[in-house]
Structure formats: C-alpha cells, structure tokens
C-alpha positions as CSV (number, residue, x, y, z in Angstrom):
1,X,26.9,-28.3,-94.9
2,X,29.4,-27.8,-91.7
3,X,28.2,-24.3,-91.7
4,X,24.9,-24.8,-91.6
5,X,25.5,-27.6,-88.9
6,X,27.3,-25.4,-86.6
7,X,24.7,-22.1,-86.8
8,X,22.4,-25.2,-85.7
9,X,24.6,-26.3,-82.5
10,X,24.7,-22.2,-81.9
11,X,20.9,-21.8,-82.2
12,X,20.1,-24.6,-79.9
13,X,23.1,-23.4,-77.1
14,X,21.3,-20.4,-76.9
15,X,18.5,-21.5,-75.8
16,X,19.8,-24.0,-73.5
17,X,23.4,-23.4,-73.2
18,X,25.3,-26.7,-72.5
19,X,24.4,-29.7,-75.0
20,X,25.4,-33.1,-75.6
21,X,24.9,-33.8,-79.2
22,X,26.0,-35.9,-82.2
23,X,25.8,-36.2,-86.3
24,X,23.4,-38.9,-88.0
25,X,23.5,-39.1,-91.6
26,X,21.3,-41.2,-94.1
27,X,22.6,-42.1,-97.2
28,X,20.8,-43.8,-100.4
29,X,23.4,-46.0,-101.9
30,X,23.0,-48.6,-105.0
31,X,24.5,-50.9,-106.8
32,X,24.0,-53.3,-109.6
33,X,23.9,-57.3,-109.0
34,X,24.4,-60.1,-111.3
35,X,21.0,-60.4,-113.3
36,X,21.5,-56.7,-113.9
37,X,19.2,-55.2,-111.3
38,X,19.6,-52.6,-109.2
39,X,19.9,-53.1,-105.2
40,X,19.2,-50.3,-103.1
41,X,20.3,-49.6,-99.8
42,X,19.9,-46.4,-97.4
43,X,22.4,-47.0,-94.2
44,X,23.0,-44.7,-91.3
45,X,26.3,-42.9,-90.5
46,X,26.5,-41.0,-87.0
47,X,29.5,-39.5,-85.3
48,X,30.6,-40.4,-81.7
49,X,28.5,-38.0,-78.7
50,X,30.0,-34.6,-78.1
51,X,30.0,-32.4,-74.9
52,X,29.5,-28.6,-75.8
53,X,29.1,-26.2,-73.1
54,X,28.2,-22.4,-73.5
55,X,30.4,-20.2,-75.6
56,X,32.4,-23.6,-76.7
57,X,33.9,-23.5,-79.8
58,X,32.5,-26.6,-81.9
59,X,34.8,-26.0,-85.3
60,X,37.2,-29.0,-83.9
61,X,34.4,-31.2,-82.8
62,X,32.5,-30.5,-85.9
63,X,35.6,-31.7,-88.5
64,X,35.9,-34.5,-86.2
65,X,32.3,-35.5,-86.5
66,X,32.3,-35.4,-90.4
67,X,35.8,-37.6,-90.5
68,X,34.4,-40.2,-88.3
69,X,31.0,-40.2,-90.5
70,X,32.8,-40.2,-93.7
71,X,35.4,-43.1,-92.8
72,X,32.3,-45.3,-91.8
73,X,31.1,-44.6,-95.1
74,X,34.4,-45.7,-96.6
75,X,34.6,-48.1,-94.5
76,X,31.0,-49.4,-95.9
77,X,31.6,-49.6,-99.5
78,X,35.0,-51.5,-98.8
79,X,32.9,-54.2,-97.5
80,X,30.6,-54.2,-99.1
81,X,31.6,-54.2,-102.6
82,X,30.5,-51.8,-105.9
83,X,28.4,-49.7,-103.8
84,X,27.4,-46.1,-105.2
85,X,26.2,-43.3,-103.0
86,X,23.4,-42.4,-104.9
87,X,22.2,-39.4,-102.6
88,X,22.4,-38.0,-99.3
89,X,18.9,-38.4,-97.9
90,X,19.5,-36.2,-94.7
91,X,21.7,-35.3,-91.7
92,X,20.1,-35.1,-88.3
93,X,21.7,-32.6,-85.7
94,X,20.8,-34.5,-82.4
95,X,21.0,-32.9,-79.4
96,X,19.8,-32.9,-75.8
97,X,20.6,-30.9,-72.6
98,X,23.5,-31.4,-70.3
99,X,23.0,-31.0,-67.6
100,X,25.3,-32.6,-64.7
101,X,23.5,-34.7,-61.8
102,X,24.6,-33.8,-58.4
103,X,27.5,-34.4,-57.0
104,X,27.0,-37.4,-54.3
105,X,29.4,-40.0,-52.8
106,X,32.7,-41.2,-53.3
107,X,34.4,-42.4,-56.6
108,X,37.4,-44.0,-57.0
109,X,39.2,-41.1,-59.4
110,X,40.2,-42.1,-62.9
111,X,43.9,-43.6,-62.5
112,X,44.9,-40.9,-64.9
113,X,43.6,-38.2,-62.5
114,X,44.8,-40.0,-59.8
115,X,48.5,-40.1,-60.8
116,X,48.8,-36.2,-61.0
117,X,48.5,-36.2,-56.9
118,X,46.9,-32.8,-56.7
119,X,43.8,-33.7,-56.0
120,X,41.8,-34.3,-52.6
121,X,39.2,-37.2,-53.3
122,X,37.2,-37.9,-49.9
123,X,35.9,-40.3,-48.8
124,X,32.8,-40.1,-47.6
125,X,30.0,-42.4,-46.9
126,X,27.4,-39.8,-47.4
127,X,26.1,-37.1,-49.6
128,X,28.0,-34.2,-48.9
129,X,31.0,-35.2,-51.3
130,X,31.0,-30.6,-51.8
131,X,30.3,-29.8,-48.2
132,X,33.6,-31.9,-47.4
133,X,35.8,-30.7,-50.4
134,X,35.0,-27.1,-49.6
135,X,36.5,-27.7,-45.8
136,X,39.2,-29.9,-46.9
137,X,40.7,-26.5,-48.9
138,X,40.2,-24.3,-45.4
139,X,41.2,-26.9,-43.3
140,X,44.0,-28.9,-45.3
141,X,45.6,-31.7,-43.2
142,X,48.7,-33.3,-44.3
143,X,48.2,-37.3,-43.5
144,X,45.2,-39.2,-44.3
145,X,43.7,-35.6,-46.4
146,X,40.8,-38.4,-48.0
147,X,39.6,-39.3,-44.3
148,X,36.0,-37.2,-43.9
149,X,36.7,-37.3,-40.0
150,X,39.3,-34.7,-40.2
151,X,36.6,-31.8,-41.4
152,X,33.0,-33.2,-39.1
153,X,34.2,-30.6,-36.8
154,X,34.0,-27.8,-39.6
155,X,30.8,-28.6,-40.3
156,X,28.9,-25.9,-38.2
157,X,31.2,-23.1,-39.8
158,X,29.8,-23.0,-42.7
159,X,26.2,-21.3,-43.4
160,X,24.4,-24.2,-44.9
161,X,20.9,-22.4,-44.9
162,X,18.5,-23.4,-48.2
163,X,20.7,-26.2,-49.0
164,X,20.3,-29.8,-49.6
165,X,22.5,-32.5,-50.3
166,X,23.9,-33.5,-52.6
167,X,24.9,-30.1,-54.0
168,X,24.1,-29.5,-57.7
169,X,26.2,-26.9,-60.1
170,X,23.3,-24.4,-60.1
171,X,23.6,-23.8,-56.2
172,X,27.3,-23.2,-56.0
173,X,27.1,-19.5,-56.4
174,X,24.3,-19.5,-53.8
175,X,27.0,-21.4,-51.5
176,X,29.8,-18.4,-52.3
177,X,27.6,-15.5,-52.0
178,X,26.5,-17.0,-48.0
179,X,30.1,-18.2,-47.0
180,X,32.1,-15.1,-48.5
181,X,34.4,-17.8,-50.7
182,X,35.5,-18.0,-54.0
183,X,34.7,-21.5,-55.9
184,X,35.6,-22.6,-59.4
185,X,34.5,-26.0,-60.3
186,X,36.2,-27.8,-63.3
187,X,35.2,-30.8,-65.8
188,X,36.9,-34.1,-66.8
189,X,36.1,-36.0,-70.0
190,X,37.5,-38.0,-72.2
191,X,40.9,-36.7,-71.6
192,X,39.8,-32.5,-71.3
193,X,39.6,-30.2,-68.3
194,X,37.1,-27.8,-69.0
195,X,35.8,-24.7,-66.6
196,X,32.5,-25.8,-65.4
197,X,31.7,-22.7,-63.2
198,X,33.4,-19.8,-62.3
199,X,33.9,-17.9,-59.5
200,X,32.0,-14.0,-59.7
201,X,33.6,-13.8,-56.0
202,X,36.7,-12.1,-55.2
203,X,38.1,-13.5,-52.1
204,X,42.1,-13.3,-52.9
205,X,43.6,-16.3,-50.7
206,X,40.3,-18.0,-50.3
207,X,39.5,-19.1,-54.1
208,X,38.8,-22.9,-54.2
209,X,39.0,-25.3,-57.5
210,X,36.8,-28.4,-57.5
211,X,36.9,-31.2,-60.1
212,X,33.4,-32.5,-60.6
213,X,33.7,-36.0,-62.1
214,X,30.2,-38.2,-63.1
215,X,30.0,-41.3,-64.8
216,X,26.0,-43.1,-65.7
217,X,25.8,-44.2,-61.7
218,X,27.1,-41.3,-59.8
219,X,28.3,-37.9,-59.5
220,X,31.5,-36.5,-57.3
221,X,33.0,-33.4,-56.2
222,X,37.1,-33.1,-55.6
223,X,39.2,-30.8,-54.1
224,X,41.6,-29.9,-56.9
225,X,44.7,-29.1,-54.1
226,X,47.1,-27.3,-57.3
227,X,45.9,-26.8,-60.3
228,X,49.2,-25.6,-61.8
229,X,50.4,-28.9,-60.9
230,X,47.2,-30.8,-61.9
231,X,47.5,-29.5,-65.6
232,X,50.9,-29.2,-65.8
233,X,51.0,-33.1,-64.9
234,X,48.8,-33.6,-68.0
235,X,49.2,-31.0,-70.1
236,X,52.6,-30.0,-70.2
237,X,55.2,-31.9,-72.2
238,X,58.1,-29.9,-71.5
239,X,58.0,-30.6,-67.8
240,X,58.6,-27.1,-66.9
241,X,56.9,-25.3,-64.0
242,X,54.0,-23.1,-65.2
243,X,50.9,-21.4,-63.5
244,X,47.7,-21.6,-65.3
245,X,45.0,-18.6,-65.3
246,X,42.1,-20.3,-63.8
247,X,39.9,-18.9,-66.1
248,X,41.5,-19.9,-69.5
249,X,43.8,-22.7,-68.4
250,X,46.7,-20.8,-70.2
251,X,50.0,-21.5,-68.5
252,X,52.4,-19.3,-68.3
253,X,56.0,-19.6,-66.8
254,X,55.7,-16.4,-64.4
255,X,52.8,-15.8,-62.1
256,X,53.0,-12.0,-62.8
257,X,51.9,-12.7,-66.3
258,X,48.3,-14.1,-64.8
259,X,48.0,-10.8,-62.6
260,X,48.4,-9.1,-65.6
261,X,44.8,-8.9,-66.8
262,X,45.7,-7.5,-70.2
263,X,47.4,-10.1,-71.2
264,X,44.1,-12.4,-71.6
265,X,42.1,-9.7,-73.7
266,X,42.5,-11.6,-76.7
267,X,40.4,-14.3,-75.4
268,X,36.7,-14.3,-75.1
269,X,35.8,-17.3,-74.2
270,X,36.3,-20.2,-72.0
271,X,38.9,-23.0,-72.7
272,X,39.1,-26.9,-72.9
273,X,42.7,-28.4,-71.9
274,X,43.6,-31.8,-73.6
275,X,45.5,-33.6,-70.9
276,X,48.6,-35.4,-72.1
277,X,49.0,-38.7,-70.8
C-alpha cells in the first residue's frame, strides 16, 4: 500500500511540483455487545500535514504517516474496548498545492531561529521585507543591522523594473537576471531548512541566502548573514566548525571539499536539514 501511496504523491508533484498533503484512512470496525449483536463502526484515521517540495524524497514522511495512522488505530481499540477491524474501506491521498504567499512585513523570528544570530530580520514597516534583505547583504552595517534606515539610500541602485511588492518566489530569478546577483532563498518548518530556490547565477562574492519564513497571517524574507554558522548552530552536535554546500546543506570540515564539485555527484537531489535544538 506505501508503494502505491508514494507513485501517487510522485504523479501529482509532477504535475504541480510542491504539495502539502496528508493520509486519511477509513476503517470498518465491529464488535459484539451484550444481547449478542453486532455494533458497527467505520472511524477515520489521518496522518499529520506534510510539506513535499519537487524532487523531495517522501519514503521518511510516508513511514511516518502510516505510524501515526496506525497508533490512532491502536489507540482506538484500547478505548474502546473488543473492537475488530473488520476491513479497510479506503485510504485517501490528499493533496493541494503549495505554494508560498509573498513575502511582506516584519515577523518576530521563531526564538529558535533567532538564537543562532546569523540572521538579518528587518524591520520594516512596509512591503519590501526582499527589497531590504537583498541591500542589507551589499550594504552590511555592524550596529543596529534590523534598522530599514540604514539601506533607503540603496534603494535607487537596484533595477526594480516589472516588480511589485511584496516579492513572491516566482520573481526572484527575474530579480537576479536584472541586478547581476546570485540569490538562494531557504525554508523553515517544523524544525527543517530546506532549499526553496536556487541560484542559476554565478556571481562568486555576490551570492545572497534568504530565509523565507510564513505563518497563516504573513509572509517574511531574511537575510541569512552565515549559513555555515546558521546550520551548524542547529544542526551540528559536535560543535565543530563546518561549511555547508549551499546546494545540499552537506557540511563538510574544509571549504575545498565544497569547491570540489565531484564530490556532490552522488547526490541528485535537493536536501532537508533537521535542526538540532
């Protein structure tokens, strides 16, 4: 049944390539009462709602998904005694597109993101929460980084032709290809980096990483100001200093490893990072 459940998932990322999505099972479930009828009951099980984004790998998710659905049906018949799972009537794959608002004004970052300090979080009054990221990694201050008065005077350097604010994922690469930068733009949920966009630009010293952050009111670009240092804060138990490939969050202990490209041909696809708290 996993099998079948995960060409499903695969089927319907093709065709739209990020999906939120969860499990919902029915089960027909009897048992016998005192006068010596039968009672029937047919309860729903679901999982918890998943994030998959294109070329994810869902095999961890999807054993997840089953174990939560499967204890719930445990937990079921426990109490509520001398059930019997009779049959399984169905189990629904539902999904719907993800598909990030734009990012807007500021939010207060998760204390958890907050404690690596290696991350820029203006903040600004207006919509432009990705205009003023972007300048805050060309024109990095050192006191009072967060204060959107340091970078007003930027503004005008920029070629911000065709664009509107706020500024939504799709338009990023628009925003490289007319500024001559480099711009990755990174995830954070439920405890998991997670490459959002990445960079087709190569502009050496100029590359920029942004944290996009939403929640069901708002939406938020960051300047991430190390990312070594952002996911070695939360991802690396030993404490020693490594530098992450931007693409596959894969630290490594010596930067010439990540120059190296070779030494990523084994992977294919995109990474998730579980931070450590």
């Amino acid at each position: 049944m996993k099998l079948e459940v995960e060409q499903e998932l695969n089927i319907r990322q093709k065709k739209v390539r990020d999906v939120k999505w969860y499990l919902n099972v029915r089960v027909d479930m009897v048992r016998n009462i005192d006068n010596g009828t039968k009672e029937k009951t047919a309860p729903h099980f679901r999982s918890k709602t998943y994030t998959s984004l294109e070329n994810d790998d869902n095999d961890h998710n999807l054993n997840e998904a089953f174990q939560k659905m499967n204890g719930s049906l445990e937990e079921f018949i426990h109490k509520k005694s001398n059930w019997i799972v009779n049959n399984v009537l169905g189990l629904a794959v539902n999904t719907v597109k993800y598909s990030p608002i734009s990012g807007s004004s500021y939010m207060k970052l998760p204390s958890k993101l907050y404690s690596s300090l290696s991350i820029t979080n203006i903040k600004n009054e207006d919509r432009k929460c990705f205009l003023w990221s972007v300048l805050a990694a060309l024109h990095p201050v050192e006191r009072n980084p967060d204060r959107v008065s340091h970078y007003m005077k930027y503004e005008d350097s920029l070629n911000l032709t065709g664009f509107d604010f706020p500024v939504s994922l799709s338009k990023v690469e628009k925003f490289e290809k007319q500024n001559s930068l480099s711009i990755n733009v990174f995830g954070w949920e439920d405890g998991e980096v997670f490459p959002l966009y990445m960079t087709k630009m190569s502009n050496g010293s100029n590359e920029i990483d942004l944290l996009y952050l939403s929640n069901d009111e708002n939406s938020y670009y960051c300047w991430i100001t190390n990312l070594s240092r952002f996911l070695g804060h939360t991802h690396n138990k030993s404490h020693t200093k490594l530098h992450y490939c931007h693409r596959y969050l894969h630290g490594f202990m010596y930067i010439n490893y990540i120059v190296n490209d070779s030494i990523f041909k084994k992977y294919n696809t995109q990474k998730r990072v579980k931070m450590i708290f």
